[in-house]
C-alpha positions in Angstrom: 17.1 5.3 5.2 14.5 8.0 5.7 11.9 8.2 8.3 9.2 7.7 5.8 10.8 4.6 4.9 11.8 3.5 8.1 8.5 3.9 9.1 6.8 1.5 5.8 9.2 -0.7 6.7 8.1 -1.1 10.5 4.5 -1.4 9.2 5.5 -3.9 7.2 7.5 -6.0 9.7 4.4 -5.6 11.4 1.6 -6.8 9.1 3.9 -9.8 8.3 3.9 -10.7 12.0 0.1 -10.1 12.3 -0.1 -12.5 8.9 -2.8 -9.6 7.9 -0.4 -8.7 4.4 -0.1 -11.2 1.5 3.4 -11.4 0.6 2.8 -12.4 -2.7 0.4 -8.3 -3.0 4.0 -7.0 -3.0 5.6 -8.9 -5.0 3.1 -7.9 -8.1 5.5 -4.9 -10.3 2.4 -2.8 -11.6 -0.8 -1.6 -10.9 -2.2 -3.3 -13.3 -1.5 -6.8 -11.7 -3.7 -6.1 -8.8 -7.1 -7.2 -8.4 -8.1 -4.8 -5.7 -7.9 -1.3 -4.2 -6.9 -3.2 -0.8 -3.9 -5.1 -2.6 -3.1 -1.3 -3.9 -2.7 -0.1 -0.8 -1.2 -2.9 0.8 2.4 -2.9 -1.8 2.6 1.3 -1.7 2.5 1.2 2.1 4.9 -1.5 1.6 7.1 1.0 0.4 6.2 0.8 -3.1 5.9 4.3 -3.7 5.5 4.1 -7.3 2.3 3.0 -7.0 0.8 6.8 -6.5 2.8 8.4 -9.3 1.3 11.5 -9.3 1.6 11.8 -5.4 -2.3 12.6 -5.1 -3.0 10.2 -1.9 -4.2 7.5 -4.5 -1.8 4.3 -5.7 -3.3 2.6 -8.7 -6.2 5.0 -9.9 -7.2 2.2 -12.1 -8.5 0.1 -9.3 -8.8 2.8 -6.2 -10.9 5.4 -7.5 -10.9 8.3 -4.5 -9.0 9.0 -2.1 -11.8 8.0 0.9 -11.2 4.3 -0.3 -7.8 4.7 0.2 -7.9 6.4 3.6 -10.6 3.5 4.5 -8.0 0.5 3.0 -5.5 2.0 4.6 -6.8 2.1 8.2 -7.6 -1.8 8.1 -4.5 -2.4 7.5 -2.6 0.2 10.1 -0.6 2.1 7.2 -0.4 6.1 7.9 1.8 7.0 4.9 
């Protein structure tokens, strides 16, 4: 396991015991499926690293559209990827 995954999988553990991540965001296989940026950033810091293909800083460029809304979903939800 490598530290960056270690790491997703701590916040994680985390947001599941905080009830502040939807189980079901992370269950959703493509960016498409998502309704929001939020849900985005919730399954790649989930460890669903396939969400930022091109490994700019932005999962699912079809819904998150820079990569300020990304930084800002990703610090209410405590995910430092």
């Amino acid at each position: 396991m490598t530290h960056r995954h270690a790491f997703a999988t701590l916040i994680l553990a985390a947001a599941l015991s905080l009830g502040t991540l939807n189980v079901v965001n992370a269950e959703k296989r493509y960016c498409k499926e998502m309704e929001s940026c939020a849900e985005a950033v919730e399954s790649w810091c989930s460890g669903h690293s396939d969400r930022d293909r091109d490994g700019d800083g932005i999962p699912c460029e079809n819904i998150c559209r820079s990569r300020q809304q990304t930084l800002a979903e990703q610090a209410l939800i405590g995910c430092t990827l």
